[in-house]
C-alpha atoms as an extended CHARMM CRD file, in Angstrom:
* protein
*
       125  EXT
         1         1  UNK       CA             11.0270000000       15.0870000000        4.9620000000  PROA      1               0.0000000000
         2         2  UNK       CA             10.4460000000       15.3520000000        8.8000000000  PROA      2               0.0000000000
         3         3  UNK       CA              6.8960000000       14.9520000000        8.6980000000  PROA      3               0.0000000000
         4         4  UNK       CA              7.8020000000       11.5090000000        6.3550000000  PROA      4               0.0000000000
         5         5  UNK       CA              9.8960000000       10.9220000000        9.1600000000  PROA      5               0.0000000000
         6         6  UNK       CA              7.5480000000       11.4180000000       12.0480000000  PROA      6               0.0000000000
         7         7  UNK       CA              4.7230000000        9.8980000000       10.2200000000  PROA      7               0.0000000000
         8         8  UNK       CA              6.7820000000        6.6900000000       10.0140000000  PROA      8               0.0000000000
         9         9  UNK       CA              7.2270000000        6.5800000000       13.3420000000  PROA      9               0.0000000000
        10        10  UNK       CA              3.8480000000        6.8630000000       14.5280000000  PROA      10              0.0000000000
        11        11  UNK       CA              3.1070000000        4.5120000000       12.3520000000  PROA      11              0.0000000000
        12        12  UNK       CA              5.9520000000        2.2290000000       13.6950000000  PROA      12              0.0000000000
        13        13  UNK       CA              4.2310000000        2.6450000000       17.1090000000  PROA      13              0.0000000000
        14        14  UNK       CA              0.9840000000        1.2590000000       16.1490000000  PROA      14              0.0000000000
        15        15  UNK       CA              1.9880000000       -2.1600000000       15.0480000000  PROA      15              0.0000000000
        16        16  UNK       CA             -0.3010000000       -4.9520000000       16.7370000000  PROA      16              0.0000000000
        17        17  UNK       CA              1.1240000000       -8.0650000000       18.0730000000  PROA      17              0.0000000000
        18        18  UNK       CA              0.1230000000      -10.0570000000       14.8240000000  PROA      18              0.0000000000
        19        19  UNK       CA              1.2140000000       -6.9940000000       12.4530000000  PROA      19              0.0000000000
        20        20  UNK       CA              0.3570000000       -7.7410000000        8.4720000000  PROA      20              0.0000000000
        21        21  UNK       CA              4.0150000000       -7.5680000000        7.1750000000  PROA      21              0.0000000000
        22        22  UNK       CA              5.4710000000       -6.7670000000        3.4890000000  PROA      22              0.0000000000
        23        23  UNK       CA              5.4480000000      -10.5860000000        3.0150000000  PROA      23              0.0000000000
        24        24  UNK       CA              1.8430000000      -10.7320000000        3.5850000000  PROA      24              0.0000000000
        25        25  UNK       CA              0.9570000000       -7.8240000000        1.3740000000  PROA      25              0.0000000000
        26        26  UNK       CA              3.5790000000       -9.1400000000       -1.1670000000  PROA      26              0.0000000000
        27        27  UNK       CA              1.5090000000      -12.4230000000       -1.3800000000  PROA      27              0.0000000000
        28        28  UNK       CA             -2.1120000000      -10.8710000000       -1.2370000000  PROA      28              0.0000000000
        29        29  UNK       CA             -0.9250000000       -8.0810000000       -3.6710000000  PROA      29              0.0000000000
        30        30  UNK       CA              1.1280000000      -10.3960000000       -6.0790000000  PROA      30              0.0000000000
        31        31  UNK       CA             -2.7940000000      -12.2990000000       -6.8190000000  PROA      31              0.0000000000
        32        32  UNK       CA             -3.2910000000       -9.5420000000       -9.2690000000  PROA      32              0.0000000000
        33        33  UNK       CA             -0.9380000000      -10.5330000000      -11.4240000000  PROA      33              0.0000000000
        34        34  UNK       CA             -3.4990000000      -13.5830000000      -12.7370000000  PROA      34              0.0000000000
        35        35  UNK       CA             -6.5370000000      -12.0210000000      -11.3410000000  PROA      35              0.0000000000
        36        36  UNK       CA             -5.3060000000       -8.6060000000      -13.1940000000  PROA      36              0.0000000000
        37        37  UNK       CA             -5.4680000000      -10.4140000000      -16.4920000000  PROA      37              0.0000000000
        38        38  UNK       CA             -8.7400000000      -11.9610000000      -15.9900000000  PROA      38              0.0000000000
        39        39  UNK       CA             -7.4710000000      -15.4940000000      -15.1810000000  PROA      39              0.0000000000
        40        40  UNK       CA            -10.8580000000      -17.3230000000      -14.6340000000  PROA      40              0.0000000000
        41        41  UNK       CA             -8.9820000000      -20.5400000000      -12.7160000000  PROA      41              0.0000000000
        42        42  UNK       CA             -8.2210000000      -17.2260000000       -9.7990000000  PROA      42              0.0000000000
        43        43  UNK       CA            -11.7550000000      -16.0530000000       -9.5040000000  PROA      43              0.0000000000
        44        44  UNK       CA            -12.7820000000      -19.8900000000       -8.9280000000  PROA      44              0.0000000000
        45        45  UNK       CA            -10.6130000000      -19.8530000000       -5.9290000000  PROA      45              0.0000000000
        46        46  UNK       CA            -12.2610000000      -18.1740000000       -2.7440000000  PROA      46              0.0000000000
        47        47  UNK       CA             -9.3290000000      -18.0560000000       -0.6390000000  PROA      47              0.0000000000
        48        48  UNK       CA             -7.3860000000      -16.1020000000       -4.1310000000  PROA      48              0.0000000000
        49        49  UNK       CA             -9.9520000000      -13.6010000000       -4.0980000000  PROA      49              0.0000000000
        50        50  UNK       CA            -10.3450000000      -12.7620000000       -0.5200000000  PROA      50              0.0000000000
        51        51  UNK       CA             -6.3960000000      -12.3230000000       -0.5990000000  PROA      51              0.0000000000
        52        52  UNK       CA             -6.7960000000      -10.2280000000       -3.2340000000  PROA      52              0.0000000000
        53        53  UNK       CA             -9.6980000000       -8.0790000000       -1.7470000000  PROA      53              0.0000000000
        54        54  UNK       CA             -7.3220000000       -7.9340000000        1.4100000000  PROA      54              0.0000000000
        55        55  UNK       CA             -4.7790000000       -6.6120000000       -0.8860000000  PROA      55              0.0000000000
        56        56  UNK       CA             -6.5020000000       -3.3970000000       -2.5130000000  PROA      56              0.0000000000
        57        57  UNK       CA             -8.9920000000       -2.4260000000        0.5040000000  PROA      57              0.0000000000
        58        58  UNK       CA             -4.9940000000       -2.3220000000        2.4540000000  PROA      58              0.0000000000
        59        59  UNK       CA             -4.3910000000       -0.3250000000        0.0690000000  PROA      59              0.0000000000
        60        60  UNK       CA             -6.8630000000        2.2720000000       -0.8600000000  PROA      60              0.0000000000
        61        61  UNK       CA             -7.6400000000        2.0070000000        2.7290000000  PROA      61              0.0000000000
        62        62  UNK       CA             -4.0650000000        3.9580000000        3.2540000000  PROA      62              0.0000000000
        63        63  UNK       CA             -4.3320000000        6.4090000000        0.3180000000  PROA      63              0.0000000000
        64        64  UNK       CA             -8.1840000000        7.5080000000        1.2180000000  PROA      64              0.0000000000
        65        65  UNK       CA             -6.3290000000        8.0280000000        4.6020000000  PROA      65              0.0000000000
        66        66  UNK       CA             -4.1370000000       10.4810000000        2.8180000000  PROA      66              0.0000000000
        67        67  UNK       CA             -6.3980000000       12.1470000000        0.2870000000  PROA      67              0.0000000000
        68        68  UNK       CA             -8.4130000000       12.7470000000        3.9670000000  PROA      68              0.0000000000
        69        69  UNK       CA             -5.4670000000       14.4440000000        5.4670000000  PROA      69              0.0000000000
        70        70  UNK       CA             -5.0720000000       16.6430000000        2.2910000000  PROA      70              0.0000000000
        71        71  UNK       CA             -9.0130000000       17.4390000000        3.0110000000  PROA      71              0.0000000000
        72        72  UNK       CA             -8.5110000000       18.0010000000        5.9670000000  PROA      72              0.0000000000
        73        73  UNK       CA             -5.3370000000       19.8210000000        6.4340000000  PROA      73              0.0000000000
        74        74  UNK       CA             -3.9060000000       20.6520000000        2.6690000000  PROA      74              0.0000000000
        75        75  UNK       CA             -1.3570000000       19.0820000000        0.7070000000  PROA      75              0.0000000000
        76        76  UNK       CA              1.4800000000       20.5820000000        3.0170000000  PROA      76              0.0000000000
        77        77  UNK       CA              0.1550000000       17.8130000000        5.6690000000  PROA      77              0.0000000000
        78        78  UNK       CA              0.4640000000       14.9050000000        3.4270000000  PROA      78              0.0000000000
        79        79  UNK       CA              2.2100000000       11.6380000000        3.4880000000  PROA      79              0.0000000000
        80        80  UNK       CA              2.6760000000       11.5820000000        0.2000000000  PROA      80              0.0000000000
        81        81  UNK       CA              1.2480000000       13.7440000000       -3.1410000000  PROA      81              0.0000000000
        82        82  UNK       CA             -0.0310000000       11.5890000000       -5.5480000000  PROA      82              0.0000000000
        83        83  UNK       CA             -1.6240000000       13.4320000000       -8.7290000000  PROA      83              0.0000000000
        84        84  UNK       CA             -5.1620000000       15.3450000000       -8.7720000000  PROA      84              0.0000000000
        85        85  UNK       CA             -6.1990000000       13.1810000000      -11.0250000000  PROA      85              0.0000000000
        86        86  UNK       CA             -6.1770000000       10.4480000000       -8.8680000000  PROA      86              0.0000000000
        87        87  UNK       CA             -5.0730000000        6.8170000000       -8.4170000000  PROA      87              0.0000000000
        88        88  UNK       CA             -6.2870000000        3.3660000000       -9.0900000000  PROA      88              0.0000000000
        89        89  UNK       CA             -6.2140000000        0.9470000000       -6.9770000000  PROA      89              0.0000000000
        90        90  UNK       CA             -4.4650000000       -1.4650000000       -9.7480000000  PROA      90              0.0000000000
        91        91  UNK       CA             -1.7450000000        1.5660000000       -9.7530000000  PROA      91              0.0000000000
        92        92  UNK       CA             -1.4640000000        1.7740000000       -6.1570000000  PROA      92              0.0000000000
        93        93  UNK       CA             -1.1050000000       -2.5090000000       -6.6620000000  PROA      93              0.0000000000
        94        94  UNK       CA              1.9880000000       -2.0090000000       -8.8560000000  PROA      94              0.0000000000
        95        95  UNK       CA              3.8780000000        0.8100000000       -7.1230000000  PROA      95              0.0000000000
        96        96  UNK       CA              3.6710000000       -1.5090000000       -4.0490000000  PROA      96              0.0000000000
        97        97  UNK       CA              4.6610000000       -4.5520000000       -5.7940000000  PROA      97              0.0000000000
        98        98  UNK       CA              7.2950000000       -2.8590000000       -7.3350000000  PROA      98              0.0000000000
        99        99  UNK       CA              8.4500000000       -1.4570000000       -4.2940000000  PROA      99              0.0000000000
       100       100  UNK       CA              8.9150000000       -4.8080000000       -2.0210000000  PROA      100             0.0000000000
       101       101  UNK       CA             10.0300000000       -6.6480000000       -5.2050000000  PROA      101             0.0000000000
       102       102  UNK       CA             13.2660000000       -3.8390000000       -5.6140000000  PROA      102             0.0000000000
       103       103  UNK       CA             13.5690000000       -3.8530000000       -0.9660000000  PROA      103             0.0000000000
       104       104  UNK       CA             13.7650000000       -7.9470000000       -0.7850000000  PROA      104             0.0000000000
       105       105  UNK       CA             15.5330000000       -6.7200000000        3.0090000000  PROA      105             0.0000000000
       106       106  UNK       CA             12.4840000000       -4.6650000000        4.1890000000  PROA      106             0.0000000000
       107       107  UNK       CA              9.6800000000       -6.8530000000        3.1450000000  PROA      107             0.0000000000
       108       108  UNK       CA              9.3620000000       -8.8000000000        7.1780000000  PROA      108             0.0000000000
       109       109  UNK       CA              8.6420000000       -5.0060000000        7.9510000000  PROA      109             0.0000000000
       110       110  UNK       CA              5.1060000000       -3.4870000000        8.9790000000  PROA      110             0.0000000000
       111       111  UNK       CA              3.1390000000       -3.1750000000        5.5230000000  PROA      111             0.0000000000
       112       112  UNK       CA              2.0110000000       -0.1090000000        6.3510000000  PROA      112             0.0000000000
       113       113  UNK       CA              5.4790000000        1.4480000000        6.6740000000  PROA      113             0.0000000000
       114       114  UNK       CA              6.0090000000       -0.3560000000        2.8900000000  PROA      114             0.0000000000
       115       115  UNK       CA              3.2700000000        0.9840000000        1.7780000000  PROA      115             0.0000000000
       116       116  UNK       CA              3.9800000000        4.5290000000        2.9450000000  PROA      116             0.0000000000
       117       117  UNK       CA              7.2800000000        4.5130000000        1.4050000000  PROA      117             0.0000000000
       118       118  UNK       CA              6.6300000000        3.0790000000       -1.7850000000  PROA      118             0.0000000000
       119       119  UNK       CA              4.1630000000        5.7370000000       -2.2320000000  PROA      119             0.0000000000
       120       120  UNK       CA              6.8970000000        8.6580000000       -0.9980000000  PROA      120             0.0000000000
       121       121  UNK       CA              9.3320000000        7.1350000000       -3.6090000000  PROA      121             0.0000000000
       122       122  UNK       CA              6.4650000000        7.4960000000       -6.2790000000  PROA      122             0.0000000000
       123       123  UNK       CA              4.9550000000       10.9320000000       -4.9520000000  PROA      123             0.0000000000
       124       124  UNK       CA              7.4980000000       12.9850000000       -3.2130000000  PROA      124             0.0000000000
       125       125  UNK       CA              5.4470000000       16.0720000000       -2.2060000000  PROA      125             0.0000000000
């Protein structure tokens, strides 16, 4: 739990002026929802599908971060512990979702930090 907790705040001290926030990800993330059942009106929209790209790149960009750490440094080192088996990115997409949808209060926060969290809450190590 204290590496979760410095983790978090390292990540905390990164945050750029124009930081991508829990309501961003919420809206990018939430695309897949109609582009996750193959609603043909979302792939006609550009601006939908670059959200959407936005959305699981953010995402898998974080957990390829971690499975790197556990590479790198074993499991011990991790942020979180998702299965050996592996993740999709469309699981990754609904843990997250899930996540801001149940912490309404915490969604103006980094989406990094959200992302971190959600994916403690679903993979304690």
């Amino acid at each position: 739990m204290r590496s979760l907790a410095a983790a978090l705040f390292l990540l905390s001290l990164m945050t750029p002026a124009c930081a991508y926030t829990g309501i961003d990800l919420m809206r990018d993330c939430a695309l897949y929802e109609s582009i996750g059942k193959h609603d043909q009106r979302a792939f006609s929209d550009p601006v939908k599908v670059m959200a959407f790209g936005r959305c699981s790149g953010y995402l898998q960009g974080i957990h390829d971060t971690n499975q790197l750490i556990i590479g790198l440094k074993g499991r011990q080192s991790a942020l979180y512990c998702s299965p050996e088996s592996g993740l999709q990115t469309e699981q990754l997409i609904l843990i997250v979702l899930d996540h801001l949808k149940r912490n309404p209060g915490k969604i103006h926060e980094s989406a990094r930090i959200n992302v971190v969290v959600a994916m403690v809450k679903a993979f304690p190590c």
